[in-house]
N, C-alpha and C positions, 0 to 999 in steps of 0.2 A: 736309712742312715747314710750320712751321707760322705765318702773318703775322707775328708779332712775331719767330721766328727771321730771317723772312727782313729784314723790319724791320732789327734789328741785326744782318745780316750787310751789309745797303747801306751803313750808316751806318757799319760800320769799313771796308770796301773804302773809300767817301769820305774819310773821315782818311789812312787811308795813302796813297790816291793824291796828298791833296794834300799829304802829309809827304813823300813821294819827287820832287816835284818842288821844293819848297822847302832840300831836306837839302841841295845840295851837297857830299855826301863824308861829310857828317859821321852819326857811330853815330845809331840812333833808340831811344830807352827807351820801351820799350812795358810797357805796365800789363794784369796780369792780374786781375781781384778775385772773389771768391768768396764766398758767404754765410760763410765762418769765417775766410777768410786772404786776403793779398794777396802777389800775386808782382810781381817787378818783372826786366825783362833788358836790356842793354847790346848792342844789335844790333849792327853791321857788316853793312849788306846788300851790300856791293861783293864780298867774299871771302866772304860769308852763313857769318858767324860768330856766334858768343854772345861778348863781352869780358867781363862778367861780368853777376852774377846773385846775386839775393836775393829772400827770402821771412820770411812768419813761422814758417815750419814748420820754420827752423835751430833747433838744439837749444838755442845760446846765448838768439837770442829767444825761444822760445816758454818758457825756463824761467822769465823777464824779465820777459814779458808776462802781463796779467789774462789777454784773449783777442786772438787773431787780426785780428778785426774791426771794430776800432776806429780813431779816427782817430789815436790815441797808436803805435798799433802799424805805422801806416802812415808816422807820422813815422819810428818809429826802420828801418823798412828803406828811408827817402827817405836820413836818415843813413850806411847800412851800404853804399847803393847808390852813392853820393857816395863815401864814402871810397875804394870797389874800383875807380871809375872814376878817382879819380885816382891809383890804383897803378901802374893800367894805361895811363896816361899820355893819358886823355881827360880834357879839360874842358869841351869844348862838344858840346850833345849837341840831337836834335830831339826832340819831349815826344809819344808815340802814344798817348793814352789810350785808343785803342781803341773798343767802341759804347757807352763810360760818358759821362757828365756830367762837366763838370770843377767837382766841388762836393764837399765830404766827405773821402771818405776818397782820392779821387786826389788832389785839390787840395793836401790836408794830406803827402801822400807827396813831389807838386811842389815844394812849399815847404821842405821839408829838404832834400830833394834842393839846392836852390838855396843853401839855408844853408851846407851841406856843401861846395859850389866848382862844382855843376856850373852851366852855362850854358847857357840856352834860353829 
């Protein structure tokens, strides 16, 4: 393995440790990103569930979308993520970005996200 894996594997173990301590109960949206797509999921770690789940790789966005990997396309699944969570009858959520920065294309996924009704 090699430093910088091990690097950002420290660096997401730290965020989540300190997102399970502050979550009280509540789901954690963890951020996936990828050189061409971003995922996004709806945890429940008490009954370690998925609530829901978006990406660019849905057929609706990525027809929608220039590319994947933009900060446009990170809005529209911060939106799509927002809308599922409040179907499913979450509005407050804890925000996992995982061993990303919070600048770009997470920030911009955040920020719809919040648009949308979730809370965090």
């Amino acid at each position: 393995m090699s430093t910088l894996d091990r690097t950002s594997q420290r660096r997401m173990q730290r965020v989540r440790r300190t997102l399970k301590a502050r979550a009280a109960g509540q789901p954690r949206l963890s951020v996936y990103r990828s050189s061409k797509h971003i995922y996004v999921q709806l945890i429940d770690d008490t009954s370690s569930r998925t609530l829901a789940a978006a990406s660019t790789m849905e057929k609706d966005l990525k027809s929608a979308l220039k590319t994947g990997a933009d900060k446009s396309a990170a809005a529209a699944v911060g939106k799509l993520i927002a809308e599922r969570a409040l179907k499913a009858g979450v509005t407050a959520v804890v925000f996992d970005r995982g061993p990303y920065i919070y600048h770009g294309r997470v920030k911009a996924l955040a920020d719809a996200a919040r648009e949308g009704g979730l809370k965090f």
